[in-house]
C-alpha positions in Angstrom: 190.8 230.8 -36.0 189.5 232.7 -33.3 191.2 231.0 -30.7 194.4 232.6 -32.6 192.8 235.9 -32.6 192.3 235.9 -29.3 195.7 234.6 -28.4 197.7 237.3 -31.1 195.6 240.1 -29.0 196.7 239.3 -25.7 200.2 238.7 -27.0 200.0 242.4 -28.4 201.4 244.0 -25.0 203.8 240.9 -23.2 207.1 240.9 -26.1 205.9 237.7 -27.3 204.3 237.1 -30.8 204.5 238.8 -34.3 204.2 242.5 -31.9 207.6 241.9 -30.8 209.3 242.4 -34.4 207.7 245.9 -34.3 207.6 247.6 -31.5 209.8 247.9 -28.0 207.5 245.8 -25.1 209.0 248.2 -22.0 208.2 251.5 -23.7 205.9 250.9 -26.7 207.9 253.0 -29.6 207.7 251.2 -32.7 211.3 250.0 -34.1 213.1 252.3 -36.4 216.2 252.8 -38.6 219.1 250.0 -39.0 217.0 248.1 -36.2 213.7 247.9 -37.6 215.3 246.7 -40.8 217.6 243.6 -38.6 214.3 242.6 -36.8 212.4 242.4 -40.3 215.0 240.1 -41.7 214.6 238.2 -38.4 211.1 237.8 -38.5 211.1 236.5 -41.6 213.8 234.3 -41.0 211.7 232.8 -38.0 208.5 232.2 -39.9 209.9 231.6 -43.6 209.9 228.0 -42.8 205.9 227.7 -42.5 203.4 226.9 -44.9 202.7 229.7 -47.7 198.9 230.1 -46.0 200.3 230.7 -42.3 199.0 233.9 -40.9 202.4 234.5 -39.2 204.5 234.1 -42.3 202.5 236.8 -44.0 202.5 238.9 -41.8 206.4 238.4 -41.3 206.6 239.3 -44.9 205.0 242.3 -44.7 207.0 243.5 -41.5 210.5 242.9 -43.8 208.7 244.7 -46.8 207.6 247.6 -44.8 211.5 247.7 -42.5 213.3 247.8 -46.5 210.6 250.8 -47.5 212.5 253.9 -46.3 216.1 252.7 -47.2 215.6 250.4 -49.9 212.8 250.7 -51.5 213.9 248.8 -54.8 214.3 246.1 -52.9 210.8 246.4 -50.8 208.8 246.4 -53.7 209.2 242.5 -54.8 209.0 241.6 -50.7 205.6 243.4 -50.3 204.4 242.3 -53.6 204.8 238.7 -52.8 202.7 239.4 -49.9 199.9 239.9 -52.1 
């Protein structure tokens, strides 16, 4: 487990790992609008397929719950409760 740690931290800055569904690697912005909403259904459609207890699939879940927040909340509110 901290051998993952380790590895998701230096991930954080190179475009690869769970950081690239969030935020742009060349200038560091955070997604936003219709895009942040494509790359949280993407993410989850990536990691949906792994085990209910993998790290990356929750925290896939939680990037789609938090990219249908502003726009569709109704529809964020199951998504981010499942994450519980």
């Amino acid at each position: 487990q901290g051998e993952m740690a380790v590895k998701e931290k230096e991930e954080w800055n190179t475009g690869e790992g769970i950081m690239k569904w969030q935020k742009c690697f060349d200038c560091g912005q955070e997604f936003h609008g219709a895009v942040k909403l494509a790359l949280g259904w993407a993410c989850w459609k990536t990691y949906l397929g792994r085990p209910h207890t993998d790290g990356k699939r929750c925290n896939a879940i939680g990037i789609l719950g938090n990219a249908l927040c502003p726009s569709r909340p109704e529809e964020a509110l199951p998504v981010l409760e499942a994450n519980l």
